[in-house]
VOLO-148077 format. One line per field, with one value per residue (C-alpha): z, y, x; residue number from 1. Coordinates in Angstrom, 3 decimals, decimal comma. Example, Ala and Ser with C-alpha at 12.3 -4.5 7.8 and 13.67 -1.06 7.14 Angstrom:
2
Z: c(7,800	7,140)
Y: c(-4,500	-1,060)
X: c(12,300	13,670)
n: c(1	2)
# end
This chain:
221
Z: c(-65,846	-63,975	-62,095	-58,950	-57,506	-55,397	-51,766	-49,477	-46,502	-45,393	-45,865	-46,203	-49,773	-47,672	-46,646	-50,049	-51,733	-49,761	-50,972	-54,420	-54,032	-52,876	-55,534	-57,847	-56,083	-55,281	-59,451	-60,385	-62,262	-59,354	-60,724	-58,210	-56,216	-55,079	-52,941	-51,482	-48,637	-46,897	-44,065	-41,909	-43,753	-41,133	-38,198	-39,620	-38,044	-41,004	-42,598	-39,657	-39,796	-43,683	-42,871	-40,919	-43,216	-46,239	-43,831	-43,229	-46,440	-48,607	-51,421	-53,640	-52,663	-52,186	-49,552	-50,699	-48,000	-49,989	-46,962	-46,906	-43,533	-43,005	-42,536	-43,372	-40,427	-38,318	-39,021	-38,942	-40,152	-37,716	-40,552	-41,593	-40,384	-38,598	-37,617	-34,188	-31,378	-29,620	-32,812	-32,065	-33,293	-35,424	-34,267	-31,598	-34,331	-37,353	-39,145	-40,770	-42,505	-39,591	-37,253	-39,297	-40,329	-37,886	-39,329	-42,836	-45,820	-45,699	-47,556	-47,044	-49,975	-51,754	-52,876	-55,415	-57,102	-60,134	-60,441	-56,944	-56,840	-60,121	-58,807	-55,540	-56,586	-58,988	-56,147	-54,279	-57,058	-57,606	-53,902	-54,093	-50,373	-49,663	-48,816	-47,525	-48,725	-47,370	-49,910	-48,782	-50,337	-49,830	-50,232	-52,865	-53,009	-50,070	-49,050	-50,842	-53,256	-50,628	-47,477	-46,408	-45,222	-44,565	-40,995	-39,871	-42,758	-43,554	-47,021	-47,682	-47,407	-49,669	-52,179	-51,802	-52,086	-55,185	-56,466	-55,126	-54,643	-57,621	-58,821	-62,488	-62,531	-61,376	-63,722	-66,549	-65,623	-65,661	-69,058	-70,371	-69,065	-70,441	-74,043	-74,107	-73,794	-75,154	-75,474	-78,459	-77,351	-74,462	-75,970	-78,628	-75,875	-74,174	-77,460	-77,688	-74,269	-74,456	-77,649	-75,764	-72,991	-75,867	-77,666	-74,058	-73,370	-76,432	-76,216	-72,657	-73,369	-76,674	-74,849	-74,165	-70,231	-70,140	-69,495	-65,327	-66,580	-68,499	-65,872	-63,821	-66,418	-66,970	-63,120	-63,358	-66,597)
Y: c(-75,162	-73,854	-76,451	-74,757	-75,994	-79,275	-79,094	-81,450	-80,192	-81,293	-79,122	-76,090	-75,771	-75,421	-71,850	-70,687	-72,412	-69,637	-67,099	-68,154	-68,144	-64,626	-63,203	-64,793	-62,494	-59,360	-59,612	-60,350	-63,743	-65,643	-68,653	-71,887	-73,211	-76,825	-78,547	-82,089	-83,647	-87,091	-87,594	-87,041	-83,744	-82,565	-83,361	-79,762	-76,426	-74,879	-77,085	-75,699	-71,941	-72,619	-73,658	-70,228	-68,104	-69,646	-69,241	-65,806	-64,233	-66,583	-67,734	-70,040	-73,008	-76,240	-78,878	-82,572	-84,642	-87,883	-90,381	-94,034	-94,328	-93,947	-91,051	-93,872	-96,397	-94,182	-94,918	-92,580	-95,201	-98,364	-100,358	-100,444	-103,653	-102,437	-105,539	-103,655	-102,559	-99,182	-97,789	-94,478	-92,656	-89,397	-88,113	-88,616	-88,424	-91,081	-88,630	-85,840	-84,197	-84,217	-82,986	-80,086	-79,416	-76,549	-74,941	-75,215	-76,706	-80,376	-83,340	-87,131	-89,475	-92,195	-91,285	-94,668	-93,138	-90,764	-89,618	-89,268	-86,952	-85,386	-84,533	-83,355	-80,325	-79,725	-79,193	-77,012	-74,401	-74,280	-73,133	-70,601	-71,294	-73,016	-76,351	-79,191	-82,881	-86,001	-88,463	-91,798	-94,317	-96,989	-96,956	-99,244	-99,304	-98,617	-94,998	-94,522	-96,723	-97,683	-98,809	-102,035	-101,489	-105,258	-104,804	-102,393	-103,773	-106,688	-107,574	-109,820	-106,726	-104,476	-107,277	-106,837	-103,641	-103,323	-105,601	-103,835	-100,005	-99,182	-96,278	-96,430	-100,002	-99,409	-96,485	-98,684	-101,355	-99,095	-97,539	-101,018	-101,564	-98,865	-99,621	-96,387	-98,790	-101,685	-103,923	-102,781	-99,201	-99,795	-101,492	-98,369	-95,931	-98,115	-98,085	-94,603	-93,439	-96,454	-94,509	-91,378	-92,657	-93,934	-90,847	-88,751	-90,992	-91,312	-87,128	-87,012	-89,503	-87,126	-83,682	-82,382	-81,516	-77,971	-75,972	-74,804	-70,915	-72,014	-72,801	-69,955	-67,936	-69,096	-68,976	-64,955	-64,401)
X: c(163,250	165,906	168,258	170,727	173,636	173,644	174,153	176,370	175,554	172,006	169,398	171,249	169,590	166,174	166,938	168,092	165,606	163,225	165,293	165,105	161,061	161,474	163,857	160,436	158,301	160,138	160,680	157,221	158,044	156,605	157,838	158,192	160,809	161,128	164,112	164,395	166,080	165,761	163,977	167,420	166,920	164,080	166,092	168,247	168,276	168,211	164,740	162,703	164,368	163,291	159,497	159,437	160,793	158,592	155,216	156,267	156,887	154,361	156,457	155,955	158,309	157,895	159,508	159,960	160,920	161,816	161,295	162,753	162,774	166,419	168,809	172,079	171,082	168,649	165,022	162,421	159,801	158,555	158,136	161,752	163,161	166,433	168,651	169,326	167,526	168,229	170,170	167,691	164,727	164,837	161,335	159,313	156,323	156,484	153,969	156,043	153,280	151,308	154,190	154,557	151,286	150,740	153,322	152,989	150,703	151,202	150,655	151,497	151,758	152,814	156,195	156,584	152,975	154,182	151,089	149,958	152,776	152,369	148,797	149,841	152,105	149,533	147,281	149,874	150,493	147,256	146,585	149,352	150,706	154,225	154,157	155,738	155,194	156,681	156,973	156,872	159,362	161,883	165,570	166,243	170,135	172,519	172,755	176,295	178,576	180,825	178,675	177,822	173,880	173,579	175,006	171,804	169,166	167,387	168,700	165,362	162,997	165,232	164,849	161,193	161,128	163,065	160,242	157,277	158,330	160,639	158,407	160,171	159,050	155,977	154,897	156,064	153,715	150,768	151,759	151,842	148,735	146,770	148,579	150,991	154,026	154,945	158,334	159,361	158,817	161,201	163,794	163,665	164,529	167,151	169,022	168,870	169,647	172,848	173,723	173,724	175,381	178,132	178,464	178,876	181,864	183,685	183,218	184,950	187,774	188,479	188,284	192,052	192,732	192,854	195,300	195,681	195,376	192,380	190,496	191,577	190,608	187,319	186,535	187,508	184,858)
n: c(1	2	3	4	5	6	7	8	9	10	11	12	13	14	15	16	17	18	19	20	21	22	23	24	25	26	27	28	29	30	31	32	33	34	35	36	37	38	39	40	41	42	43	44	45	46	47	48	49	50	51	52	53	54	55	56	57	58	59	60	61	62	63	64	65	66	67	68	69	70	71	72	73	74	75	76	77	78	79	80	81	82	83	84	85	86	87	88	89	90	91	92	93	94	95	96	97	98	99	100	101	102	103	104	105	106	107	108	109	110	111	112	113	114	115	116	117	118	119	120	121	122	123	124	125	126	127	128	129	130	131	132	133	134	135	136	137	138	139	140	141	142	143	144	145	146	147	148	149	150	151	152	153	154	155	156	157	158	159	160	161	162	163	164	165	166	167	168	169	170	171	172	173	174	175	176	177	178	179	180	181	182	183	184	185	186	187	188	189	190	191	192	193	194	195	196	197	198	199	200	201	202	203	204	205	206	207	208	209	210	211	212	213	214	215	216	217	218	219	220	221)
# end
C-alpha cells in the first residue's frame, strides 16, 4: 500500500488523486486509488472537476465521502440536531449518492459498518469503474482540538452517538460475538500497542535536533 501526502486544503487531493489513477494506467500497474473528504468536501470546485475527469478517462479511483453531517457547524444531514435555526444548508439534496449518481458510480452506506464497507469497495474494484461512496457516519469528537462544538450541537446526542455509532466499538462487539475476540485478547493488544506507543516516545525524546544544514541538505537529495 502506498500512502501520499495529506492535504489541508479541501478536496484538492480529489483532483490528484485522478491523476494518480491515471499514472496506474498509462503504466500498466492499474493499481487503485482512493481519497476521502468530509461531506463539506463535495461542496469543492475541485471534487466535482474530479468526478469529471475520473468519468472521462475511466480510472480506477475511488471517492469516500466520510459524511457526519457536518462540514464544522454546517449540516448536510436533517437528522443532526443543530442548536440553531437558519445556520444554512450545504445541499439542496440530503442524498449525496443519489445527487451524484448521474455522474458517477455511486453507493450509499453505512459508514459505522466495517464490513458493509469492506464489501462495498470490494464490489467497486470488482466492477472496474470509478466510484464514489458516501459513507454515512457521525462525528464523534469535535471537529478540531480547540473548538467548542457545544454552541451549534446537542451535546446529549453526541453522547449517544459515541455509544451507538463508534464503528471500532462496534466491530469489536461483533468479533466478540462470533468468538474471534475475547478480553484477554484485547487487553493483549492494548499492552502492546501502549508499549509501542512507549518505545516511539522514549525514541523521539533521545533523537538529537539536527543540525539547520542537515535538513537543508536532506531536502536537496
Amino acid at each position: 500500500m502506498r500512502v501520499a501526502n495529506f492535504y489541508v486544503t479541501i478536496s484538492s487531493q480529489c483532483p490528484q488523486a485522478v491523476g494518480l489513477a491515471l499514472a496506474g494506467k498509462l503504466s500498466g500497474e492499474n493499481y487503485w486509488v482512493l481519497t476521502n473528504f468530509g461531506d463539506g468536501g463535495t461542496s469543492e470546485g475541485e471534487f466535482y472537476e474530479a468526478l469529471n475527469l475520473a468519468t472521462i478517462y475511466n480510472v480506477n479511483v475511488i471517492f469516500v465521502c466520510e459524511n457526519n453531517g457536518l462540514a464544522i457547524s454546517v449540516p448536510s444531514r436533517k437528522d443532526i440536531p443543530m442548536k440553531k435555526e437558519g445556520i444554512g444548508f450545504q445541499s439542496s439534496i440530503e442524498n449525496l449518492a443519489k445527487k451524484f449518481s448521474n455522474i458517477i458510480d455511486s453507493y450509499r452506506i453505512d459508514g459505522t459498518n466495517i464490513l458493509e464497507v469492506y464489501k462495498t469497495i470490494k464490489e467497486i474494484k470488482s466492477k472496474g469503474k470509478p466510484a464514489f461512496v458516501e459513507a454515512i457516519v457521525y462525528r464523534l469528537t469535535p471537529h478540531t482540538t480547540d473548538e467548542d462544538h457545544s454552541r451549534y450541537l446537542d451535546i446529549e446526542a453526541v453522547t449517544l452517538w459515541n455509544e451507538l455509532f463508534d464503528p471500532v466499538k462496534k466491530f469489536e462487539n461483533y468479533l466478540k460475538e462470533i468468538n474471534v475476540l475475547n478480553e484477554e485478547i484485547i487487553d493483549d493488544f492494548k499492552n502492546k500497542i501502549n508499549q509501542e506507543i512507549e518505545n516511539a516516545i522514549e525514541k523521539a525524546e533521545n533523537t538529537p535536533i539536527p543540525k539547520l544544514k542537515d535538513i537543508i541538505a536532506n531536502h536537496l537529495h
